[in-house]
KEDRENLO-276597 format. One record per residue (C-alpha): residue in three letters; x, y, z. Coordinates in nm, 4 decimals. Example, Ala and Ser with C-alpha at 12.3 -4.5 7.8 and 13.67 -1.06 7.14 Angstrom:
BEGIN
NODE  aa        u        v        w
NODE ALA   1.2300  -0.4500   0.7800
NODE SER   1.3670  -0.1060   0.7140
//
This chain:
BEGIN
NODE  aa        u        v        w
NODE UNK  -2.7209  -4.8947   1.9570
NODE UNK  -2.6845  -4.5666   2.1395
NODE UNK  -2.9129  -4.3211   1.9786
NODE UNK  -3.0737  -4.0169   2.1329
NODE UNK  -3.3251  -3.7562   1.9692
NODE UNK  -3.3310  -3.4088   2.0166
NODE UNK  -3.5466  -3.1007   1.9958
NODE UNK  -3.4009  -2.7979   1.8348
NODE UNK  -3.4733  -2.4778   1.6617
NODE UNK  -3.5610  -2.5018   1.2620
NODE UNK  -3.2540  -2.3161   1.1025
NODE UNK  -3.0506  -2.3381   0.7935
NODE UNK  -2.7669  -2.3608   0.8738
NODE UNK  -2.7204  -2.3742   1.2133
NODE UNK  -2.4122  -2.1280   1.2752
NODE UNK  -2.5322  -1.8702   1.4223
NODE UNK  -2.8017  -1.6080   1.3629
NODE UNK  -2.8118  -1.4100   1.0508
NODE UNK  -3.0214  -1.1522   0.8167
NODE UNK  -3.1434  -1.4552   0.5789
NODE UNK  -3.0697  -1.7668   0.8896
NODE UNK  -3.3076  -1.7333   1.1742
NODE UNK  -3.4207  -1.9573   1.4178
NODE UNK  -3.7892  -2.0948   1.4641
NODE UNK  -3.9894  -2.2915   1.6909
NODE UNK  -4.2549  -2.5102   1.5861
NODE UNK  -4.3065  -2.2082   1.3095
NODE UNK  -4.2732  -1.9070   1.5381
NODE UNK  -3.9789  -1.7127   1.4953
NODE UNK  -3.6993  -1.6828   1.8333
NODE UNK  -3.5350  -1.3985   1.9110
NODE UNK  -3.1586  -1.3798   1.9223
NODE UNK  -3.2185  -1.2665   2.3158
NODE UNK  -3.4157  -1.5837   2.3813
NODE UNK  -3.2257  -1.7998   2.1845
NODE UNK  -3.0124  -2.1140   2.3139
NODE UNK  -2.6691  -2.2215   2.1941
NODE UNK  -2.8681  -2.4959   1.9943
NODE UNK  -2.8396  -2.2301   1.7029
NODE UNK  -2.4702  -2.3271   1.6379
NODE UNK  -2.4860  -2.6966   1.6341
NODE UNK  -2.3340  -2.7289   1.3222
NODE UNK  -2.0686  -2.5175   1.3172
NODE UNK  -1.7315  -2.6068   1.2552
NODE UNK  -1.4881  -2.5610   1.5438
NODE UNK  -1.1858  -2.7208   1.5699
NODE UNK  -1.2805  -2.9862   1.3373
NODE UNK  -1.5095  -3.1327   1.6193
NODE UNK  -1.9289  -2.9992   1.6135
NODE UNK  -2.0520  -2.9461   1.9768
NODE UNK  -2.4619  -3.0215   1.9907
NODE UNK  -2.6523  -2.8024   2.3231
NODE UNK  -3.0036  -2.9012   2.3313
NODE UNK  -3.2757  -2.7167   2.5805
NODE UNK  -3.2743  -2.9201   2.8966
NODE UNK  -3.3517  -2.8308   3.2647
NODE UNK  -3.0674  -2.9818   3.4810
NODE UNK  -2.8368  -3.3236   3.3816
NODE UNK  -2.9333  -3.5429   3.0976
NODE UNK  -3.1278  -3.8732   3.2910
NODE UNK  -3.0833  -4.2073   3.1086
NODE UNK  -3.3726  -4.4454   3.0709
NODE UNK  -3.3741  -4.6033   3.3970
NODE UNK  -3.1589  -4.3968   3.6218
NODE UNK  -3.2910  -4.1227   3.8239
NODE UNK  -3.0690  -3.8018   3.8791
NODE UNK  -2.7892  -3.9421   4.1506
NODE UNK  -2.7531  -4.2624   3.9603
NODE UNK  -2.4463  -4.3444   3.7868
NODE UNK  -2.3979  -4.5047   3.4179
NODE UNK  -2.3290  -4.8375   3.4456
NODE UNK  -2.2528  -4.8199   3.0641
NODE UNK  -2.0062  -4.5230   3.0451
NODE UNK  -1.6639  -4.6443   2.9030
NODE UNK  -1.4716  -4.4069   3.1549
NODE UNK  -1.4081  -4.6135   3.4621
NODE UNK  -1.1567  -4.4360   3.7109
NODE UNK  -1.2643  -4.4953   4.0424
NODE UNK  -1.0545  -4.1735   4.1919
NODE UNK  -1.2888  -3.9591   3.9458
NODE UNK  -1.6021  -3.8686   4.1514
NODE UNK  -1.7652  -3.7478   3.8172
NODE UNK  -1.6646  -4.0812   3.6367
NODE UNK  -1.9979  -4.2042   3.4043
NODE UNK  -2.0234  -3.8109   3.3423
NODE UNK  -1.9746  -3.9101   2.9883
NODE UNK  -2.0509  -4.1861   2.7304
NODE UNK  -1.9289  -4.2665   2.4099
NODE UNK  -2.0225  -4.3461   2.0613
NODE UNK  -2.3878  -4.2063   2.0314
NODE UNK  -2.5853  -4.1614   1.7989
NODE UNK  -2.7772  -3.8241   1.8171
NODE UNK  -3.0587  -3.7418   1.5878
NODE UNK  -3.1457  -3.4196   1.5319
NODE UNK  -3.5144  -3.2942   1.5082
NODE UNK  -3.6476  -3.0093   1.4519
NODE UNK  -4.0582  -2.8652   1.4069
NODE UNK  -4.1009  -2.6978   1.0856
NODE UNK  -4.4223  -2.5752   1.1884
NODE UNK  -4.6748  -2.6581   1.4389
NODE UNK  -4.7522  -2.9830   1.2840
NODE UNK  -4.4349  -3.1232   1.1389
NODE UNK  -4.1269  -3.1924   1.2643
NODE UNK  -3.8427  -3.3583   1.1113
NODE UNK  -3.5274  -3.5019   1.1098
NODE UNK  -3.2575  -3.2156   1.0361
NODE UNK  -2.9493  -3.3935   1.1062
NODE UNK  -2.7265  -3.6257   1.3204
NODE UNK  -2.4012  -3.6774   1.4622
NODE UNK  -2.2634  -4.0091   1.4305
NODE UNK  -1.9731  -4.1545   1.7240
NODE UNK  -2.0523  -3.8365   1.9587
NODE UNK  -1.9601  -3.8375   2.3148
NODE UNK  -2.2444  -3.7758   2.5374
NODE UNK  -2.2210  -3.5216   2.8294
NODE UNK  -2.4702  -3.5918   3.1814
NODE UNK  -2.3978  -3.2381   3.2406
NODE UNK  -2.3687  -2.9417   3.0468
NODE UNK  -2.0964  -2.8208   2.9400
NODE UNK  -1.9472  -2.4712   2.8973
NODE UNK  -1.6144  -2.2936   2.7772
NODE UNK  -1.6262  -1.9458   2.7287
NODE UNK  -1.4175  -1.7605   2.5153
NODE UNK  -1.2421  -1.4382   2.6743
NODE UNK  -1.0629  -1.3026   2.3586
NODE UNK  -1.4122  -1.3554   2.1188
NODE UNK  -1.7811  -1.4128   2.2908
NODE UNK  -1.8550  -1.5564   2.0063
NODE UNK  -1.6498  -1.8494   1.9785
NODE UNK  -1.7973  -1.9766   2.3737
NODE UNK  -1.8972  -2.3024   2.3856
NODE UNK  -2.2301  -2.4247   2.5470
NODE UNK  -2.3077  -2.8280   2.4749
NODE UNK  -2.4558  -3.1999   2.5860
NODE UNK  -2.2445  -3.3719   2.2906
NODE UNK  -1.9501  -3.3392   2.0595
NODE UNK  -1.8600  -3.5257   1.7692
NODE UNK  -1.6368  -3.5170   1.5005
NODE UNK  -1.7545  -3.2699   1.2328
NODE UNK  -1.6709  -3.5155   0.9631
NODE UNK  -1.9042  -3.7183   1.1463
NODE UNK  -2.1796  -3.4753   1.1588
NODE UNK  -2.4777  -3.4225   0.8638
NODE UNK  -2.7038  -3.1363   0.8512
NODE UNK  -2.9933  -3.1705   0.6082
NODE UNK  -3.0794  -2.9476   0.3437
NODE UNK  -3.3807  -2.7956   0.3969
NODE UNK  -3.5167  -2.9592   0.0732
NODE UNK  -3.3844  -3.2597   0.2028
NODE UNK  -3.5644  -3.3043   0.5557
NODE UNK  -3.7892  -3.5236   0.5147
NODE UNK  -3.8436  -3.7795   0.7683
NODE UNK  -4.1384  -3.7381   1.0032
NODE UNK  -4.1103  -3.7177   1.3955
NODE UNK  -4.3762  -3.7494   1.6037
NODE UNK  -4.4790  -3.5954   1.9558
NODE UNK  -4.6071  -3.8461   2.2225
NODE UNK  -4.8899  -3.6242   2.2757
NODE UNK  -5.0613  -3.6768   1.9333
NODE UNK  -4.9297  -4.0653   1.8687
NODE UNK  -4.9372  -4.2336   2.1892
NODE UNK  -4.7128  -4.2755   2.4931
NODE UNK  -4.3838  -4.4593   2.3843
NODE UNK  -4.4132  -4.3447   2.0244
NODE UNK  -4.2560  -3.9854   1.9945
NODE UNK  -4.1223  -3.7318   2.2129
NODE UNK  -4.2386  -3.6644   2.5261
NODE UNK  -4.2536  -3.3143   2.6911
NODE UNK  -3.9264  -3.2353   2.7441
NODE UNK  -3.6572  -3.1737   2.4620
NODE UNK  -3.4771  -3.5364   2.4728
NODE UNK  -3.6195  -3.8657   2.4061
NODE UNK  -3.4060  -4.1578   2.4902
NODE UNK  -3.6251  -4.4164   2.2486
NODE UNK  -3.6369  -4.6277   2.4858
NODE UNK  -3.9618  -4.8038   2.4972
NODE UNK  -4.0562  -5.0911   2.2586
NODE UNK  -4.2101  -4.9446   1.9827
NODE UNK  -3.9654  -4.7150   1.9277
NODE UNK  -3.6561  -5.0003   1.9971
NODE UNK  -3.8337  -5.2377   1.7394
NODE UNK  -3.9856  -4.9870   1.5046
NODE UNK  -3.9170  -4.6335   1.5114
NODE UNK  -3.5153  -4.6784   1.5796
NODE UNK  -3.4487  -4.9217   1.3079
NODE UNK  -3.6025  -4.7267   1.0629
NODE UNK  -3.3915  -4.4278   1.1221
NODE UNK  -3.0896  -4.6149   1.1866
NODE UNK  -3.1813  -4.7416   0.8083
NODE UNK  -3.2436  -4.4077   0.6888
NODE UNK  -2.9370  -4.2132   0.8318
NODE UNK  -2.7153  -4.5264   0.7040
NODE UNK  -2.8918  -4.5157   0.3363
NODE UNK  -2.8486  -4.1340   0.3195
NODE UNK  -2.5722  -4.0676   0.0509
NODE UNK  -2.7039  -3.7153  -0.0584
NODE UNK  -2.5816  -3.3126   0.0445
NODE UNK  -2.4958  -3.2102   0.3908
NODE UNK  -2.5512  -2.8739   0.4487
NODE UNK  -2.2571  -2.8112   0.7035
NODE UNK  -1.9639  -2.7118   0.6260
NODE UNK  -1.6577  -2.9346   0.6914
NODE UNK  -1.2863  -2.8439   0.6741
NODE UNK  -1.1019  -3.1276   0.5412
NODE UNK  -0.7222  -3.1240   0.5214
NODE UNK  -0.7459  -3.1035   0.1208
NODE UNK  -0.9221  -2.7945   0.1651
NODE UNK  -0.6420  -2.6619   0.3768
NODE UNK  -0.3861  -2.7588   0.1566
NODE UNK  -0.5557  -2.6749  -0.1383
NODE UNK  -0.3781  -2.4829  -0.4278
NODE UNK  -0.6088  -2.2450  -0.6605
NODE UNK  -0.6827  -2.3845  -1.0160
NODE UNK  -0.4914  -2.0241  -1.1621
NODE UNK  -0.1992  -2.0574  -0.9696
NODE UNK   0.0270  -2.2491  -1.2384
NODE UNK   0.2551  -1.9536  -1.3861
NODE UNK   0.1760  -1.6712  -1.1497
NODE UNK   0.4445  -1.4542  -0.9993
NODE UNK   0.4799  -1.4979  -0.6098
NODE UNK   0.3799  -1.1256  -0.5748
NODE UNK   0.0746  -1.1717  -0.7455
NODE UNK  -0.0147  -1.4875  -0.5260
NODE UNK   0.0604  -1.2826  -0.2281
NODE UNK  -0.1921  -0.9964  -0.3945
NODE UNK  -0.4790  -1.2302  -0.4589
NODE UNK  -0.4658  -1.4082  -0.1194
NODE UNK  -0.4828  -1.0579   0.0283
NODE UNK  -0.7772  -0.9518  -0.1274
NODE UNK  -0.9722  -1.2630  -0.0733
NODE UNK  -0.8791  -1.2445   0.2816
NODE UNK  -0.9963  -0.8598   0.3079
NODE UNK  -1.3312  -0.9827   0.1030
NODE UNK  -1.3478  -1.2676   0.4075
NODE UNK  -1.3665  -1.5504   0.1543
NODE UNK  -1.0936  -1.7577   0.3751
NODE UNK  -1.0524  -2.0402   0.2089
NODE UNK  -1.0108  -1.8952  -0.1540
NODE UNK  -0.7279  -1.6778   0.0511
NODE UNK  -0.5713  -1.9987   0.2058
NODE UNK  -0.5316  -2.1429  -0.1701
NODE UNK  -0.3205  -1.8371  -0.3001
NODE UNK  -0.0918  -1.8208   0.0303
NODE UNK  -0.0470  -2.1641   0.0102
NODE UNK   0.0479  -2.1338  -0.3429
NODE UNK   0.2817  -1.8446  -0.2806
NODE UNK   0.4455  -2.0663   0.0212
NODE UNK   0.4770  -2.3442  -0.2110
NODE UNK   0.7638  -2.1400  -0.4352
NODE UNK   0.9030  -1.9275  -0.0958
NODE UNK   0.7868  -1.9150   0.2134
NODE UNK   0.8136  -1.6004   0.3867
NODE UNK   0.6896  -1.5444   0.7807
NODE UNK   0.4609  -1.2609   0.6660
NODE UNK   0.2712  -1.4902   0.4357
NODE UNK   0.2718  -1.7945   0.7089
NODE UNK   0.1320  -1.5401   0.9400
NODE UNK  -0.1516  -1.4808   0.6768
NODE UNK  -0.2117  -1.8251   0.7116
NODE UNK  -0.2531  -1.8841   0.9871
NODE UNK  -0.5058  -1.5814   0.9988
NODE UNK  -0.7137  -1.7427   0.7361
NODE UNK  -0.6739  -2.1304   0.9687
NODE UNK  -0.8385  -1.8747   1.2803
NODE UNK  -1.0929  -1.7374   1.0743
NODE UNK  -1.2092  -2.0804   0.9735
NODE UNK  -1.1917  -2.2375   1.3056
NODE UNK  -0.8951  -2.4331   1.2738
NODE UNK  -0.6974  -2.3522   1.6069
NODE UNK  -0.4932  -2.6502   1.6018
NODE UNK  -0.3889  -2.5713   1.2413
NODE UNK  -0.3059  -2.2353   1.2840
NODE UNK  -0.0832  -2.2566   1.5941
NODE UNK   0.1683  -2.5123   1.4168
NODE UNK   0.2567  -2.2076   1.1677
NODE UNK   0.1700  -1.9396   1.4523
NODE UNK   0.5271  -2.1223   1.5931
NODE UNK   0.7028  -2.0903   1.3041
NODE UNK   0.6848  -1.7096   1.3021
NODE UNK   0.7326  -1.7191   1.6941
NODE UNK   1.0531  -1.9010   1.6122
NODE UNK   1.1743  -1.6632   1.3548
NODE UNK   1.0854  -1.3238   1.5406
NODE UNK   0.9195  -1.3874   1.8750
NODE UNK   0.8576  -1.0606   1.9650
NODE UNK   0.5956  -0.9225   1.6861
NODE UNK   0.2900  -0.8139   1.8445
NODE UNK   0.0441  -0.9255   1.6168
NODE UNK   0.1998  -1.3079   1.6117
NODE UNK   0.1466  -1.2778   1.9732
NODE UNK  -0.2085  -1.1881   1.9687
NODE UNK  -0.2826  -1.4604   1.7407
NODE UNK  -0.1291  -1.7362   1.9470
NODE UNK  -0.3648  -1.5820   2.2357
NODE UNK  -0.6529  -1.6021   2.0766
NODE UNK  -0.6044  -1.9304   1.8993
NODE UNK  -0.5159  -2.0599   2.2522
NODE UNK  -0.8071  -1.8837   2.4550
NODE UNK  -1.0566  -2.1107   2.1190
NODE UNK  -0.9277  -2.4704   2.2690
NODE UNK  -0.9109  -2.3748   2.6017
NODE UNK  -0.5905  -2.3781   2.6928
NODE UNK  -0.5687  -2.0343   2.9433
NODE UNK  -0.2444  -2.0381   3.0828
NODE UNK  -0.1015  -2.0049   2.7149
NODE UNK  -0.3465  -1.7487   2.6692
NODE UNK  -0.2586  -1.5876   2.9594
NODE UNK   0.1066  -1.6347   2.9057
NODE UNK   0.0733  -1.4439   2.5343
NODE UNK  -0.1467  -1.1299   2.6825
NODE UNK   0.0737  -1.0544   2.8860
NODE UNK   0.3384  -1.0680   2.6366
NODE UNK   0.1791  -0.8564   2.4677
NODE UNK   0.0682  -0.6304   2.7427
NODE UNK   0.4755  -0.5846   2.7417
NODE UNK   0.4983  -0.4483   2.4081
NODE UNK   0.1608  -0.2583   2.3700
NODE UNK   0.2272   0.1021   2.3916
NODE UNK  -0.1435   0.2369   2.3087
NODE UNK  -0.2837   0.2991   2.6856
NODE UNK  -0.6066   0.1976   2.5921
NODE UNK  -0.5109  -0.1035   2.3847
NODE UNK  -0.3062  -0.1947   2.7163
NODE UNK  -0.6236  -0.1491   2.9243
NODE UNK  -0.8120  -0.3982   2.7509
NODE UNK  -0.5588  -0.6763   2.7849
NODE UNK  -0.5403  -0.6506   3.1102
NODE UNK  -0.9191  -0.6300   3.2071
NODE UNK  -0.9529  -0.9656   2.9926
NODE UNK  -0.6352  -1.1232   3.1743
NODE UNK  -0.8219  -1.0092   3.5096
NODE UNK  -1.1231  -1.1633   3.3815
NODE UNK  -0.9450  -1.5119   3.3040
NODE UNK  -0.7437  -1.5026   3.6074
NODE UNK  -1.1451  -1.4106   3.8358
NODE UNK  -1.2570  -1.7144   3.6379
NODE UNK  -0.9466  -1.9559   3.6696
NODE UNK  -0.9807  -1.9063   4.0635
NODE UNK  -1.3212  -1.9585   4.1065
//
C-alpha cells in the first residue's frame, strides 16, 4: 500500500481560520500571518479536498533522491518531461501534535493523487478560494476526526528510535521495517475499522437536491421568501432546499440564478455553472449572471472563460469604478497567463 503521514497544524475543522477555529503547533498557537495553507485541508471545494503540508522543495520518495524519477507513477507519456510528477491512489494520514507530547492521527484521505511538486492555483475573483497543495482526493473520500475522536498515538523518531516515527521534516514515507510490518498495518486496520463521525463537511448530491421537510403545501411565493432569507442569514444549504422546492412547482430564471448562488457559496462550481447556462440561455446579457459564471469559472481554473465573462461584463458595467476593478483583475490574469 501507498500510505504517507503528514505533519499539520491541530485545528477543528480545518477550513480556514476563525474566532472559535485556530491553528496550533505542538500546543502553541500560529498566527494567521505565519500560517500555511495546511489550515484548509478539509475543506470542501469542488467536491475534491486538496491536502498542502509544510515541506522545503519537491516531495522525495524513499529511495530516490531529488532528480530521480518514479518508477511507480501510473502516468507514463514519454513526450511529458514532468511525467512521474504525480502518483495515484495514496493513502495520506493525517497527524497532527496536540501538545508538545502528543500527537495524533486527525484524519486521512483515502485514493488521493500525490503531487512531487507543489501545487498552486490562485483565485483572481476571491483570494480566498486559491489553492496551495501536495495531494487531492475526493472529499467523499476524505475523514477528519472529531476532536473527541483523535485518538491514535504518533510518535517522533527523536523520542522512539530511528525508523519508528517521524523524522525531522513534516513527511514520513513509513518506509523502514518497523513501520512496514508494525506501525502501517495497524493504522491501515484502524482507518479501515473506523465507522464513527467525520468532522468535514461533504456535499453529497442528496444534499443538493434536497427538498425541506415544510415544503408540502406551501405557496411558491412563500418558498421563494424562505429560501431568501436563509440565503441572506448564509445558511446555504437550508436556502438550496426552499429554491429547489419552489423550482420543483415552476421554475423561474430568477430563482435558478439563486441557485446557483447558494451551489457558489458552497463550493460547488461544477454544479452551479450547469444552471448558471440556463439563465445565460434565457437572457444572456444580465450582469449579475455574468459575474457569476466568472467567478465560478476563475474557482476551477478555467481563465479564458473567466476572462471571456469580465470582459462581458466590463461591456455592460456603467459604474467607473466598478469598471476599474474588472479590468485591473483581467490585467492581472492576463500578467499571470503570460508569464
Amino acid at each position: 500500500m501507498k500510505i504517507v503521514f503528514c505533519n499539520i497544524v491541530w485545528m477543528k475543522k480545518y477550513k480556514g481560520i476563525t474566532d472559535s477555529d485556530k491553528p496550533k503547533y505542538c500546543g502553541e498557537y500560529v498566527s494567521e500571518q505565519n500560517a500555511g495553507s495546511d489550515i484548509f485541508n478539509f475543506s470542501e471545494y469542488n467536491g475534491k479536498c486538496y491536502g498542502y503540508v509544510l515541506q522545503e522543495g519537491d516531495l522525495v520518495l524513499p529511495g530516490q533522491s531529488a532528480g530521480d524519477q518514479n518508477p511507480d507513477s501510473d502516468h507514463k507519456d514519454d513526450s511529458d518531461p514532468d511525467k512521474d510528477s504525480t502518483i495515484d491512489d495514496y493513502l495520506v494520514v493525517w497527524c497532527a501534535g496536540k501538545d508538545k507530547n502528543s500527537m495524533r492521527i486527525v484524519g486521512w484521505y483515502k485514493n488521493a493523487v500525490l503531487y512531487k511538486k507543489e501545487q498552486y492555483q490562485p483565485s483572481f475573483t476571491n483570494p480566498e478560494y486559491e489553492l496551495d497543495y501536495f495531494f487531492e482526493a475526493d472529499s467523499k473520500d476524505c475523514v477528519l476526526l472529531p476532536e473527541s475522536k483523535r485518538v491514535f498515538k504518533m510518535e517522533r523518531a527523536e523520542k522512539s528510535g530511528k525508523g519508528r516515527g517521524f523524522g525531522r521534516g513534516n513527511v514520513w514515507f513509513a518506509d523502514s521495517p518497523y513501520a512496514q510490518t508494525e506501525l502501517v498495518p495497524e493504522v491501515v486496520k484502524y482507518i479501515e475499522s473506523y465507522d464513527g463521525p467525520r468532522e468535514n463537511f461533504v456535499l453529497t448530491d442528496e444534499m443538493i437536491h434536497a427538498l425541506p421537510e415544510a415544503a408540502p403545501g406551501a405557496a411558491r411565493e412563500e418558498l421563494v421568501k424562505n429560501g431568501l432569507r436563509f440565503f441572506e442569514e448564509e445558511n446555504y444549504l437550508a436556502a438550496l432546499q426552499w429554491f429547489n422546492a419552489a423550482r420543483q412547482m415552476k421554475e423561474s430564471m430568477d430563482v435558478v440564478y439563486f441557485t446557483a448562488y447558494c451551489l457558489y457559496h458552497l463550493a460547488a462550481f461544477d454544479q452551479a455553472l450547469l444552471l448558471l447556462g440556463k439563465c445565460l440561455q434565457a437572457n444572456p446579457d444580465i450582469p449579475s449572471v455574468i459575474e457569476l459564471v466568472a467567478f465560478c469559472s476563475d474557482m476551477i481554473g478555467d481563465w479564458e472563460k473567466t476572462m471571456e465573462y469580465l470582459e462581458k461584463l466590463n461591456a455592460l458595467t456603467r459604474d467607473e469604478d466598478a469598471k476599474k476593478e474588472i479590468q485591473n483583475t483581467l490585467l492581472e490574469m492576463h500578467a499571470f497567463l503570460d508569464e
